[in-house]
C-alpha positions in Angstrom: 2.0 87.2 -39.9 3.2 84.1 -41.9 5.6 86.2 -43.9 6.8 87.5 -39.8 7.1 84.1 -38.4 9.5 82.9 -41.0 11.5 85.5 -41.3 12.0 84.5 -37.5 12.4 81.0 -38.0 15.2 81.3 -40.3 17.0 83.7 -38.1 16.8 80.8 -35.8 17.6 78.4 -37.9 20.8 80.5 -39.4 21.8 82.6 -36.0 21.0 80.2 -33.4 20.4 76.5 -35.3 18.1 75.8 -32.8 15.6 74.9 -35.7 15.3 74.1 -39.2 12.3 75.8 -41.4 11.2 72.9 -43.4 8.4 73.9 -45.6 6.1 76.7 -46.5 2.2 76.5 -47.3 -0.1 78.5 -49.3 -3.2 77.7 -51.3 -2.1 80.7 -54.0 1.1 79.5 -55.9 1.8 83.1 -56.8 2.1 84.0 -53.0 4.3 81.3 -51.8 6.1 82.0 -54.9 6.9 85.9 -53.4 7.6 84.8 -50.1 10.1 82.4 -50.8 12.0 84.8 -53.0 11.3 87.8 -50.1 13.0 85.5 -48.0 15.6 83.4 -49.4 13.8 80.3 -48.5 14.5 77.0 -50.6 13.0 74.6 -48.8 9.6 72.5 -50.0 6.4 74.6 -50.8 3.0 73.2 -50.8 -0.3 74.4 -51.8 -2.8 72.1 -49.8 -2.3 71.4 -45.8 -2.9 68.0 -46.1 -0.8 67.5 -48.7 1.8 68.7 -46.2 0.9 66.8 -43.5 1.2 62.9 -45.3 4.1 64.3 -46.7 6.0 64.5 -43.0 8.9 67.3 -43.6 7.7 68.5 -40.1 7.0 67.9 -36.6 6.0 71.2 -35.6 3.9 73.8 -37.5 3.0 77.8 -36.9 -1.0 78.0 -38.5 -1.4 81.8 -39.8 -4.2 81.4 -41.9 -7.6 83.3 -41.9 -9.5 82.8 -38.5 -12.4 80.7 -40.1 -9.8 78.2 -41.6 -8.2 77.6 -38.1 -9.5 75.2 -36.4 -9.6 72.7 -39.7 -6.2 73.5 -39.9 -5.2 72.8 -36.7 -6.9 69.8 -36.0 -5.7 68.3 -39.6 -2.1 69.0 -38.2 -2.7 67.9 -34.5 -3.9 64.1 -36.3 -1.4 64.2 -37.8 1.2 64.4 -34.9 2.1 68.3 -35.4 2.4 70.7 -32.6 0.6 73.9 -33.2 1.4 77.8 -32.8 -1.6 79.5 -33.5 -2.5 82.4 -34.6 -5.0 84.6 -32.1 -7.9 84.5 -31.9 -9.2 80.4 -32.1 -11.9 80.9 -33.8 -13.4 84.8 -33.8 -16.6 83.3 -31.6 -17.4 82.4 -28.3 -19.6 79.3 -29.6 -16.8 78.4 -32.1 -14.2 78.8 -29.1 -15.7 76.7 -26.6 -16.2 74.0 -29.0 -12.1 73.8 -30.9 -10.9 74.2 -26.8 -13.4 71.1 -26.0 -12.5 69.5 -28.9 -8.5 69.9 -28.2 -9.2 68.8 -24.5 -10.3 65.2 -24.8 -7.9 64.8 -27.8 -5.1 66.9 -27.2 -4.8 69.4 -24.9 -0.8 69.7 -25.0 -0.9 70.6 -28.8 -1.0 73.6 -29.3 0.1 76.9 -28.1 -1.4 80.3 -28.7 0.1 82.9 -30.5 0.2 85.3 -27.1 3.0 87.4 -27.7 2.2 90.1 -25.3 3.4 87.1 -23.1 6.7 87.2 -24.4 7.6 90.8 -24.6 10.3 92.6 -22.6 8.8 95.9 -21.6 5.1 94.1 -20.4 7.3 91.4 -18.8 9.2 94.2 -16.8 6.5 96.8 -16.3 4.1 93.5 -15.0 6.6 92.3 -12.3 7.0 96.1 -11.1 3.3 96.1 -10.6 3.7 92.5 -9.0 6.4 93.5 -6.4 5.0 96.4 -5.3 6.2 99.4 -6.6 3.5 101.3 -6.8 1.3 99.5 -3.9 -2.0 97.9 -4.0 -3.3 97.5 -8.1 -6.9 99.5 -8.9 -6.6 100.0 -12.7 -4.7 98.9 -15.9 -5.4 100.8 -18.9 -4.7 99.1 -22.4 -4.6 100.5 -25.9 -3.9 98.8 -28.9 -4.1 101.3 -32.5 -3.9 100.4 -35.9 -2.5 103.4 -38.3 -5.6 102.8 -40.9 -8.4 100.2 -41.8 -7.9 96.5 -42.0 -6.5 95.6 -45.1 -8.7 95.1 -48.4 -10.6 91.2 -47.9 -9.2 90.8 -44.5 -11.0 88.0 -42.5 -12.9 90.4 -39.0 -15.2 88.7 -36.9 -14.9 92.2 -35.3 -12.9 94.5 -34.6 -13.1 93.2 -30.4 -12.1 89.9 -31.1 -9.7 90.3 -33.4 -7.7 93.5 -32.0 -8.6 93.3 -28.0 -8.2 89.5 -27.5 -4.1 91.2 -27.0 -5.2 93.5 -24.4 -7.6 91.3 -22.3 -4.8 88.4 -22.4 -2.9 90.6 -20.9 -4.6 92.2 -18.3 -5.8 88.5 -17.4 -1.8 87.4 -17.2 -1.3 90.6 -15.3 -3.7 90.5 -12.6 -4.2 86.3 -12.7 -8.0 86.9 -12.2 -11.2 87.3 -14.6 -13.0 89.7 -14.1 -16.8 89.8 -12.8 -18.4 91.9 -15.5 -17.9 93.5 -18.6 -19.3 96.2 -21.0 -18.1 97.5 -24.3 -18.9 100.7 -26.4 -18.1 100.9 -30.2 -18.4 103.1 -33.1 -17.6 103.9 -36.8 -16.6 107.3 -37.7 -13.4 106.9 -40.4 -11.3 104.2 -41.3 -14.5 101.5 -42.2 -15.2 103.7 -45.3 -11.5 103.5 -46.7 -11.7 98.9 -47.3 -13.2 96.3 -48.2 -12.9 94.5 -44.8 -16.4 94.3 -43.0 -16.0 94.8 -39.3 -18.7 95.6 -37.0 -16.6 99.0 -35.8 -13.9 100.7 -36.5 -13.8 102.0 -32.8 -14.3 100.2 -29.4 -14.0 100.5 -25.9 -13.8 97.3 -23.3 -14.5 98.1 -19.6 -13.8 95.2 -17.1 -15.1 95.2 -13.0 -13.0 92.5 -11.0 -14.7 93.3 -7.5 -12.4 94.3 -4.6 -11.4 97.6 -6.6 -9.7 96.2 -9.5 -11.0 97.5 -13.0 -9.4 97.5 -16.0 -10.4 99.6 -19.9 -9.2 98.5 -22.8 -9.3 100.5 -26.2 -8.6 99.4 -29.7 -9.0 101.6 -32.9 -8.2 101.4 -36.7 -8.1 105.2 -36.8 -4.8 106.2 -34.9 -3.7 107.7 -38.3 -0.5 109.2 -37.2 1.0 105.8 -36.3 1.0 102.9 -34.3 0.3 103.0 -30.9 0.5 100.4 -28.3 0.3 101.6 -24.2 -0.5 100.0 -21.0 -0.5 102.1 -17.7 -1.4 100.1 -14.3 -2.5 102.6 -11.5 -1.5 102.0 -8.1 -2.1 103.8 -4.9 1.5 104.4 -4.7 1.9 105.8 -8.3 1.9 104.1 -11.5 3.2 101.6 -14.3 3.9 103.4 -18.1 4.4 100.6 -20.6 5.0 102.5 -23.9 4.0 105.9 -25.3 3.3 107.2 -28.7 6.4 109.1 -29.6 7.2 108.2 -33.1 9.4 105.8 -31.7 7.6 102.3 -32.2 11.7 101.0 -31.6 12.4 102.0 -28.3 10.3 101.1 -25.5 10.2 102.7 -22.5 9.2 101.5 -19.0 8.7 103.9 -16.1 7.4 103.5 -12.8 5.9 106.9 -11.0 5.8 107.8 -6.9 2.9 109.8 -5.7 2.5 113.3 -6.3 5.6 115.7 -5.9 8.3 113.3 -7.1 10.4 114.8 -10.1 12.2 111.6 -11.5 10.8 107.9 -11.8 11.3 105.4 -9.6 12.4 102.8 -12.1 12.6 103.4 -15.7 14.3 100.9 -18.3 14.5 101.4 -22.0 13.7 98.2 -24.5 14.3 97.6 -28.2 11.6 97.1 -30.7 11.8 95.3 -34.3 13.1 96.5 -37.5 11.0 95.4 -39.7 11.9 97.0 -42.6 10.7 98.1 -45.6 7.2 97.0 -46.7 7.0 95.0 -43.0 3.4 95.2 -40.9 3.8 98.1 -38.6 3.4 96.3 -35.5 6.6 94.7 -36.2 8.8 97.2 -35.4 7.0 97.4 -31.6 6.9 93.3 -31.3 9.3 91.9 -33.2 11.4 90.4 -30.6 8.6 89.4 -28.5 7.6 87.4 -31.5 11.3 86.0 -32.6 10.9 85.6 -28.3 7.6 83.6 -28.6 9.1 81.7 -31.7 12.3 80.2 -29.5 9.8 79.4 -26.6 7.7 77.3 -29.0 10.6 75.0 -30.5 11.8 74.3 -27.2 8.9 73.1 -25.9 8.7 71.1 -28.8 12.0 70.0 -28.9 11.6 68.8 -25.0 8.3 68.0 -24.9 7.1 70.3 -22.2 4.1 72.1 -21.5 3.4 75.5 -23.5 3.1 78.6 -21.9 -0.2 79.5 -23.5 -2.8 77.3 -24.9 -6.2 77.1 -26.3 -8.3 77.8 -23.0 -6.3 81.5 -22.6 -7.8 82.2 -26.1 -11.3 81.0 -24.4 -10.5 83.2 -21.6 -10.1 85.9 -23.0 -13.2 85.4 -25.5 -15.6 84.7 -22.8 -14.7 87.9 -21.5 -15.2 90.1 -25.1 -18.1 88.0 -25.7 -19.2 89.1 -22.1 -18.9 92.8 -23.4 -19.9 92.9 -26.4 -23.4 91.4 -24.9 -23.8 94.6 -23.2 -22.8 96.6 -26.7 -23.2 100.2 -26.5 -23.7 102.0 -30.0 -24.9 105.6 -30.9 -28.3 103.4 -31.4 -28.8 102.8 -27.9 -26.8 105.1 -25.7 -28.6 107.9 -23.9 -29.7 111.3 -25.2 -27.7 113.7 -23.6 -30.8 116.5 -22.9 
C-alpha cells in the first residue's frame, strides 16, 4: 500500500500539482532503496519516523506500516503537527481501538483520516445513492464480498482475517445504511490457502452476519481462497428489485452498476459502467478494482489538509466498524462448535 499511495501522490504532484511528495520512510534501506528507483522518486528518504518528523520536510503524512506499529506511528506524527491517512484497520483490536480513538479525542480528534476507500469509489458511490433514492424501494439486505486470489503474503502482520479484510465491507454497509446494527455473528473456517504462508491468521474463511431490527440485515464474506481472481461484489436487495455493484468476470477494470425491477423485467433500470486501475505489472491485485478510488481518497486528503477542513472519515469509523467484528467474532462459529448435522 505504501508503494500504491505514492505512486498516487506523484501523479498528483506531476498531473495535477496539487501536492508535492516530500519524503519516503522505511526502517529497511534496501526497500526504500527499490521503491524509489520503481518510482522515480528523488526526494529525501529516511529510515527512522522520528527522524522524519524533527526533520520537518512535511506537513502531512500517509502511515502504511504493519497494524501493531500504528498507533506509535501516528501519534509520533500527530505531536509533531502531521495530519494523518491511515491505513485500515487502527489497531487489529477492539481494546487497542477504543483506546488510540480515546487517545486521538482529547488530543486530536481532527488529525487523522482513515484510509476508507470504499468511501471514495465511483461504482459504491453510484450503486449507494440508487439504493438511497429509491430505486429499488424500501432496503432489507446488502450482501458484501471481499476475495483475495491466495494467502496473505509470507510474514504479513493478521490480527485475523475479520479485522483485517471485513473492516472494508462493514464500513460500507455502515455508510450505506447510516445505522449499526443490533447484533452480530460470524462463522469461519480454514480449508486451503492458510497451508500455502507463513502468515498466521485465525481463518482463511469467514462469514459476518449483521441484524439492524426493522428488517434490515446485512452478510458479509471475505476469503483468501478465491483462486481464480479477485473478487469484490455488493448487491443491496430491495422490495422493488435490486442493487449489483460488481461481478467476477475477469474484468477487475470495468465496473459495472445495475439496478433490477421486480420479476418479469428484461433490461435494468439503471446500469452505468466504471473504470478500475491499471496497476500494472508486479502491482497488488486490488489495484486494478480501486485504484481511482484510492488516487480519489488521496486528492480528498490533501485538500482537507491544504484548507484545514474536516475529513471525511476518521478514527471512530474504524471503532465502528471494529465494535461490530468484535461483536461477531464473540459469537465465533467453527467446525468445533457448530451443530452435528444427524
Amino acid at each position: 500500500m505504501g508503494w500504491v499511495h505514492a505512486r498516487h501522490l506523484l501523479e498528483l504532484e506531476r498531473i495535477d500539482g496539487v501536492c508535492r511528495l516530500a519524503a519516503i520512510v522505511d526502517a529497511d534501506p534496501a526497500k526504500t532503496a527499490r521503491f524509489a528507483a520503481e518510482l522515480g522518486f528523488n526526494g529525501a528518504v529516511f529510515h527512522d519516523i522520528g527522524a522524519y518528523a524533527e526533520a520537518r520536510v512535511a506537513s502531512a503524512t500517509m502511515v502504511v506500516t504493519p497494524t501493531e506499529k500504528h498507533r506509535e506511528h501516528t501519534v509520533r506524527l500527530v505531536e509533531a503537527g502531521h495530519r494523518v491517512l491511515l491505513e485500515k484497520p487502527l489497531t487489529g483490536s477492539l481494546t487497542g481501538d477504543a483506546a488510540f480513538a480515546a487517545e486521538l479525542d482529547a488530543k486530536a480528534p481532527k488529525a487523522v483520516m482513515l484510509a476508507f476507500q470504499r468511501r471514495f469509489d465511483a461504482a459504491l458511490a453510484y450503486g449507494r445513492k440508487l439504493a438511497l433514492d429509491g430505486a429499488i424501494g424500501k432496503v432489507f439486505k446488502i450482501y458484501s464480498a471481499l476475495e483475495d486470489s491466495g494467502p496473505a503474503p509470507n510474514g504479513y502482520q493478521s490480527d485475523g482475517i475479520l479485522p483485517d479484510m471485513s473492516v472494508h465491507n462493514v464500513d460500507e454497509i455502515l455508510w450505506i445504511t447510516g445505522r449499526m446494527p443490533e447484533q452480530a455473528l460470524a462463522i469461519g473456517s480454514r480449508v486451503y490457502s492458510h497451508a500455502l504462508t507463513t502468515c498466521q491468521e485465525d481463518f482463511d474463511d469467514a462469514m459476518l452476519y449483521l441484524w439492524f431490527g426493522a428488517g434490515l440485515t446485512a452478510q458479509v464474506q471475505v476469503t483468501r481462497n478465491h483462486v481464480s481472481g479477485y473478487r469484490v461484489e455488493t448487491i443491496v436487495y430491495g422490495d422493488q428489485g435490486q442493487v449489483q455493484i460488481g461481478r467476477f468476470d475477469q474484468r477487475p477494470g470495468e465496473i459495472v452498476v445495475e439496478a433490477f425491477g421486480r420479476r418479469g423485467r428484461s433490461e435494468p433500470i439503471a446500469r452505468q459502467t466504471f473504470p478500475g486501475g491499471d496497476g500494472g505489472p508486479g502491482a497488488p491485485e486490488f489495484v486494478d478494482r480501486f485504484g481511482p478510488a484510492y488516487k480519489a481518497e488521496a486528492a480528498v486528503f490533501i485538500e482537507r489538509c491544504r484548507s484545514g477542513g474536516d475529513f471525511p472519515t476518521n478514527h471512530n469509523d474504524g471503532l465502528r466498524a471494529q465494535r461490530v467484528i468484535s461483536s461477531g467474532m464473540r459469537a465465533m462459529l467453527t467446525v468445533s462448535n457448530a451443530a452435528t448435522v444427524e
